[in-house]
C-alpha positions in Angstrom: 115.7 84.6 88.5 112.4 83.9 89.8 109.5 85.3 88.9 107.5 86.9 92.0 104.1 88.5 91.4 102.9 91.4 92.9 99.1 92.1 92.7 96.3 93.9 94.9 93.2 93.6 96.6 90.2 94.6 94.0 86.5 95.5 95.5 85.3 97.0 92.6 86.1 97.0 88.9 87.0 100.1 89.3 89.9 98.5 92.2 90.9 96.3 89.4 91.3 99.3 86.9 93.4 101.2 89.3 95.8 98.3 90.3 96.0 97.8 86.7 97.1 101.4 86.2 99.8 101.0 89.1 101.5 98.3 87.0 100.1 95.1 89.5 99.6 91.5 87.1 96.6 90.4 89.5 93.6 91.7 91.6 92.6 89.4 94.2 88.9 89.7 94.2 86.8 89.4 97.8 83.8 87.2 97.2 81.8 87.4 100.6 78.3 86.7 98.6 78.4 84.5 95.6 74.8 84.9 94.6 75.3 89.1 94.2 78.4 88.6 93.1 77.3 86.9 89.8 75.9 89.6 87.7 79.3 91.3 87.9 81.0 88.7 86.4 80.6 89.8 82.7 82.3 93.3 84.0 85.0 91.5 85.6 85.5 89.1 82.5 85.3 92.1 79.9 88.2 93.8 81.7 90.2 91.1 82.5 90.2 90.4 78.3 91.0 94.5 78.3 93.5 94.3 80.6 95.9 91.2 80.8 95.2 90.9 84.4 94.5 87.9 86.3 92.8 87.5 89.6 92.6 85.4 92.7 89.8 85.1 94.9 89.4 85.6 98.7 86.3 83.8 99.9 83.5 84.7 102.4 84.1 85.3 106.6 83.4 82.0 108.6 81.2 84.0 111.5 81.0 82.8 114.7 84.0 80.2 114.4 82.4 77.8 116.9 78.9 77.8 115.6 79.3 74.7 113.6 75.4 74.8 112.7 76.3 77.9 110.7 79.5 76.7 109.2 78.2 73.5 107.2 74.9 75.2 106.6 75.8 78.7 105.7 79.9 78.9 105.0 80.5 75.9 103.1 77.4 76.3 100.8 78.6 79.9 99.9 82.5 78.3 99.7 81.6 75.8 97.0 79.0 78.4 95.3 82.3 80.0 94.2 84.2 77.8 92.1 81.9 77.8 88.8 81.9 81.7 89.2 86.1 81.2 89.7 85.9 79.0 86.7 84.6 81.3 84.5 87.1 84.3 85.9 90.0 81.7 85.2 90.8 82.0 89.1 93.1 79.3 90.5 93.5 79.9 93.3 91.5 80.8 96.5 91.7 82.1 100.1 89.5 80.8 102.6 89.1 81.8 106.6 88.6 79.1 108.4 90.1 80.3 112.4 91.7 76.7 114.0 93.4 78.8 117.0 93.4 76.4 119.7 93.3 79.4 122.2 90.0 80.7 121.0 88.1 77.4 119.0 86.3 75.0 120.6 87.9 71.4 119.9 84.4 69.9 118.5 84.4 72.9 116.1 88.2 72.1 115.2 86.9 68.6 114.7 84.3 69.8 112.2 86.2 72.6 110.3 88.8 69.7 109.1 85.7 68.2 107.7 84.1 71.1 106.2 88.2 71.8 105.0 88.2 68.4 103.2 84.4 69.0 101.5 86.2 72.0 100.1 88.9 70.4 99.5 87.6 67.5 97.2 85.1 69.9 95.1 88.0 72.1 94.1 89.7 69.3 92.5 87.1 69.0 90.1 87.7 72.4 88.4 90.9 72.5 89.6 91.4 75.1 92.2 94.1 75.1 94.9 92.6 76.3 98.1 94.8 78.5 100.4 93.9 78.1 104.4 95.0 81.9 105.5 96.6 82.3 109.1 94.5 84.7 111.3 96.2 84.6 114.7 97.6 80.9 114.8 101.0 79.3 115.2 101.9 76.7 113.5 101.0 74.0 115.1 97.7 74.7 115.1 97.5 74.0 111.4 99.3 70.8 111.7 96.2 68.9 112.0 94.7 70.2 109.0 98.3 69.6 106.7 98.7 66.2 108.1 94.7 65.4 107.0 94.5 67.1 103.7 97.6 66.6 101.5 96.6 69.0 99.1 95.4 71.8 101.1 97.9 74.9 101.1 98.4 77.8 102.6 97.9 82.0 102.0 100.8 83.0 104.5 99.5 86.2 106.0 102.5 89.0 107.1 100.6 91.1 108.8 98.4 88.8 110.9 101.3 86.7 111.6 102.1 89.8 114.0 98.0 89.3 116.3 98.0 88.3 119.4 101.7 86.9 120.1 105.1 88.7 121.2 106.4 87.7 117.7 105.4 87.3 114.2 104.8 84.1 114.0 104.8 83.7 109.9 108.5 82.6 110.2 108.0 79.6 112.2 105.1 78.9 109.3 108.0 79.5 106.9 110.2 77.1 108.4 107.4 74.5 109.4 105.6 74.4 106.1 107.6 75.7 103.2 105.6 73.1 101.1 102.3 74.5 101.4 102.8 78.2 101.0 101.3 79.1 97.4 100.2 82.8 98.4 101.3 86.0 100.5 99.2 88.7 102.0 101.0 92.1 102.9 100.2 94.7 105.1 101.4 96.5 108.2 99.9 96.4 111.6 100.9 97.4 115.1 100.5 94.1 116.8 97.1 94.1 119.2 95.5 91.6 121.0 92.1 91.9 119.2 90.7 91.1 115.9 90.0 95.1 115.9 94.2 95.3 115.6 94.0 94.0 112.7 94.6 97.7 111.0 95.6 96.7 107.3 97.9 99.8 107.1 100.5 99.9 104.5 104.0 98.5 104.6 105.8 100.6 106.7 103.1 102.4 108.9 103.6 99.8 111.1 105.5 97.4 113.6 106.3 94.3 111.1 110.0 93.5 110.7 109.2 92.9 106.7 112.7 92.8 106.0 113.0 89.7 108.2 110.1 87.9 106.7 111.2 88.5 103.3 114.7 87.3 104.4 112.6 83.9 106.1 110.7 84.0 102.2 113.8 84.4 100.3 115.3 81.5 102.1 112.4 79.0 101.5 113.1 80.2 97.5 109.5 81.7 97.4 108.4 82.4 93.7 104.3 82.6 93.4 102.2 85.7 94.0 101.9 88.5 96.4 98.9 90.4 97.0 99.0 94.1 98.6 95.7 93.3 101.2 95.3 97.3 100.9 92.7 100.2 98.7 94.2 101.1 95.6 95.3 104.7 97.2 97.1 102.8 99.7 99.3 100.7 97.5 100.1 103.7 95.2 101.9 105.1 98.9 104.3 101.9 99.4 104.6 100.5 96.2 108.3 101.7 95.8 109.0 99.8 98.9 107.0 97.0 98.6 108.2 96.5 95.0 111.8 96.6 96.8 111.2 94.0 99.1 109.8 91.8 96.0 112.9 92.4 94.2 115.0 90.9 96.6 112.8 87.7 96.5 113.1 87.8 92.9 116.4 87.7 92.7 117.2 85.3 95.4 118.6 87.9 98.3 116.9 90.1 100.0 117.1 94.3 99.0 118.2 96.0 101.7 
């Protein structure tokens, strides 16, 4: 059988608490600014001794994704402030936004994200921490660039953005494409949209997303890491039945139907 786990988003301790309390092994914790981030980590530590839990990190937006001024002089500084302050959490692994839609980026600031993508890289050997690229509205191909350049860069396959700005999800065709390099899941429901302002974040369900497929696509590339409910504590409580359903299936190698 293999072993799939199912954890939450934590903005708070108080998040962490809660997801604890709904049975979740992990809280992925949002780290947008390392600096103010740092006094809490004591609290976080404390409870994660309490607790048993574990946690992931999600690291800071990118901004304006063409403004590649900002990006090696604000982005990547507060990217590699976070991995002492994973270190110390006993975080392994973290999500980073870093948008390489052809559509939308400009090709000099492509050029220079798979740059700033190998800086990252190469500093999170040292501790070791795998960083995750997270798909925002690309297809696969747009990634192949980055995958071809940095052989130990992986991948946070995201459900519900895998629905933004296309006619289909695209996560399958990520599925299919890069088995290899998908070491995290995000989950949530959306209604598809052709903005960033789509992306809704509802619970599984509340939505358009064909989860049953994409858990068919997971179950098929013998998926058996982590999965983290991108949703507020009260949310998760509302779909974990299904959720933990559709995890089951994975876990046990076909999908629950």
């Amino acid at each position: 059988m293999k072993k799939i786990d199912l954890g939450g988003t934590a903005r708070s301790p108080e998040d962490v608490t809660s997801l604890y309390d709904l049975g979740l092994r992990f809280a992925e914790i949002p780290i947008g600014n390392p600096s103010k981030f740092l006094p809490l980590v004591p609290v976080y530590e404390s409870l994660q001794k309490k607790l048993g839990i574990y946690y992931l990190c999600h690291g800071p937006k990118e901004g304006d994704p063409n403004d590649v001024e900002a990006l090696n002089k604000g982005y990547l500084p507060k990217v590699l402030e976070l991995f002492p302050i994973m270190q110390s959490l006993s975080m392994r692994l973290l999500t980073v936004h870093l948008w390489l839609d052809r559509r939308f980026v400009q090709k000099n600031a492509l050029h220079s994200k798979l740059d700033i993508l190998k800086r990252m890289v190469a500093k999170a050997a040292e501790y070791p921490i795998t960083v995750c690229i997270e798909n925002l509205s690309e297809e696969a191909r747009d990634l192949e660039p980055a995958f071809h350049e940095i052989p130990s860069l992986m991948m946070t396959l995201d459900l519900g953005h895998g629905e933004l700005l296309c006619e289909t999800n695209r996560c399958v065709d990520f599925i299919e494409k890069f088995p290899e390099r998908i070491k995290h899941v995000h989950l949530h429901d959306n209604r598809g949209g052709n903005s960033h302002t789509d992306d809704l974040h509802l619970p599984p369900g509340e939505g358009v997303i064909d989860f049953q497929g994409l858990f068919e696509a997971l179950c098929r590339m013998n998926y058996d890491r982590t999965v983290t409910l991108e949703l507020k504590p009260h949310e998760i409580r509302k779909c974990l039945a299904y959720v933990s359903e559709l995890v089951s299936g994975l876990s046990h190698g076909a999908p629950s139907r």
